[in-house]
C-alpha positions, 0 to 999 in steps of 0.5 A: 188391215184384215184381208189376205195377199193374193198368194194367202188367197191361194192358200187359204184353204190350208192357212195356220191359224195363229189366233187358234192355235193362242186360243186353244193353248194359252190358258190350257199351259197356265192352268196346268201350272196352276194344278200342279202348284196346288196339288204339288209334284210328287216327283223327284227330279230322277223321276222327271227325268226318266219320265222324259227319257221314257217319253222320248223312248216311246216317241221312237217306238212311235216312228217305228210303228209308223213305218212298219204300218206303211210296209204293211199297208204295201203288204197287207198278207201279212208278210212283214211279221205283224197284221195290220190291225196288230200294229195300228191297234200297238200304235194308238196305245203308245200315242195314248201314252205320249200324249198322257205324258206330255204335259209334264213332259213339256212342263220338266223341259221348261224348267231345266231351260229355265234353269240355265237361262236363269243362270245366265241372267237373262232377265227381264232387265231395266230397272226391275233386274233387281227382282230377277224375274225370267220373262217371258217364261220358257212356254213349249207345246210339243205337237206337229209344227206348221209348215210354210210357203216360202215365197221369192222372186224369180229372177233373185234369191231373195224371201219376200213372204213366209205363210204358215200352213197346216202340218197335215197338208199332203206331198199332193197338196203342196206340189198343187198350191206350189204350180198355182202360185207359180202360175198365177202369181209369176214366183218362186215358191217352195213349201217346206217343214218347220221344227218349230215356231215361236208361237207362245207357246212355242209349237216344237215338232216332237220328230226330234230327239231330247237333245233336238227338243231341248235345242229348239226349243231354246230356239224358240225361247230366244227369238221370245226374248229377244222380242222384247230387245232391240235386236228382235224388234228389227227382225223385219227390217231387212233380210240382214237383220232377220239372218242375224236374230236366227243366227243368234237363236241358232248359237245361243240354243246350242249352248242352252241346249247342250247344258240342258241335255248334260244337266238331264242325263249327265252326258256331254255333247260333242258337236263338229267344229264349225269349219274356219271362214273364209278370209274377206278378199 
C-alpha cells in the first residue's frame, strides 16, 4: 500500500527517496562500465592505485578545508591565516578533483572486493556454480549517506521504525522533527547518521578512510548477497534475526576489507582483539 506512517507524515519533508536515488545512479554506473570495456583502461594496476591513494588524500585536504573555513567564518579578519574567499575558492577546485576522479575510483574499488569475494567463492550458487559467476556484482557509489530516524517505544529498548532521511538535514532540523515525534506520536526517537546503505548501488559516505570504504563498503555488498540466501531473506522477521544478517556483514566486511587494503597497499591491518565473552550464568 502507497501511503506514509504518521511518523513519515512528520518526516515527509526531509524523506530519502530510494526510487531517486535507483533512478538517477542504476544506469549512470553500468554505462560508465560500458565505456570503459569499449575505449579500454590505459591504467596499470600501480596507477589505480595511486589513483586511489590520491583520491583519499585529496579527501583529507577536503575535511581540512572544511574546518579551516568554519574558524574563518568565526573569524572573518583574517586572523586564521588564509581569507575566506582563498579558502573557498581552494575547496571548489579539490571537490573538482574528487568528483572528477570518482568514478574510477569506485569502479578500482569494486574490483579489488570483487577480487577477494571471488576467491572465496561466493557465487551465484545452485546449479549455475559451475559458471562462477559473482552476483550480484560489487556496486558503490561514494557520496553523502542518508541519514535515519530511529524510532522505538518508550517504555522498552526496542527499534520498531528506521526512516532514511536527507543527509543535509540540519542539527536544527533533526532536533525539531525529533520533539515532534515525540510529541505527537508518544516515542523514543533518535535521528542518526549512517556510513552506508545498501542501496544498489551501495551509498558509502566518503568521510572514511581507504580502509573504512573498503570495509563498508563490503558491508554493504554482503547484505546484497545475502539478500539472495535464506539469512537475508529473514532480515525482517525479528530483531534477532536482523542483529545476526549485521553481525555477519559486520565480521565478513572486516576480513574482505582488510585483504582488500593489504592487497591495495601492501600494509597489514592490526585490529584489537575482540574482548573475551562473558560465560552464560
Amino acid at each position: 500500500v502507497l501511503h506514509l506512517s504518521p511518523v513519515e507524515e512528520l518526516a515527509k519533508s526531509h524523506l530519502y527517496s530510494l526510487v531517486q536515488w535507483e533512478m538517477e545512479n542504476f544506469l549512470d554506473k553500468w554505462i560508465y562500465r560500458a565505456k570503459l570495456l569499449l575505449r579500454g583502461s590505459s591504467f596499470n594496476q600501480q596507477a589505480r592505485v595511486d589513483l586511489v591513494l590520491e583520491y583519499f588524500n585529496l579527501g583529507e585536504q577536503e575535511n581540512k578545508l572544511e574546518r579551516a573555513i568554519q574558524e574563518a567564518s568565526k573569524s572573518p579578519d583574517g586572523s586564521h591565516g588564509k581569507s575566506l574567499d582563498a579558502l573557498k575558492k581552494e575547496l571548489l577546485q579539490v571537490e573538482k578533483s574528487l568528483g572528477k576522479m570518482r568514478d574510477m575510483v569506485e569502479e578500482v574499488l569494486e574490483q579489488e572486493i570483487d577480487s577477494i569475494v571471488s576467491s572465496e567463492g561466493l557465487y551465484v550458487g545452485g546449479p549455475l556454480n559451475f559458471l562462477r559467476i559473482l552476483f550480484p556484482p560489487v556496486d558503490i557509489r561514494i557520496e553523502p549517506s542518508p541519514r535515519v530516524l530511529v524510532v522505538s517505544p518508550r517504555d522498552r529498548i526496542e527499534m520498531i521504525d528506521g526512516i532514511l532521511l536527507e543527509p543535509g538535514i540540519t542539527l536544527k532540523e533533526m532536533e525539531a522533527l525529533e520533539d515532534r515525534v515525540f510529541k505527537e506520536q508518544n516515542l523514543s526517537v533518535l535521528v542518526e547518521g549512517t556510513g552506508g546503505v545498501a542501496t544498489y548501488p551501495a551509498v558509502i559516505s566518503p568521510d572514511f578512510s581507504l580502509l573504512g570504504t573498503l570495509t563498508t563498503a563490503a558491508h554493504e555488498w554482503l547484505h546484497h548477497w545475502f539478500f539472495f540466501q535464506p539469512l537475508g531473506q529473514h532480515f525482517w522477521d525479528s530483531s534477532q534475526m536482523t542483529t545476526l544478517n549485521e553481525t555477519a556483514a559486520t565480521l565478513g566486511a572486516r576480513a574482505i576489507g582488510d585483504r582488500a587494503f593489504t592487497s591495495m597497499t601492501g600494509k597489514q591491518v592490526v585490529r584489537a582483539p575482540e574482548p573475551p565473552l562473558e560465560p552464560l550464568a
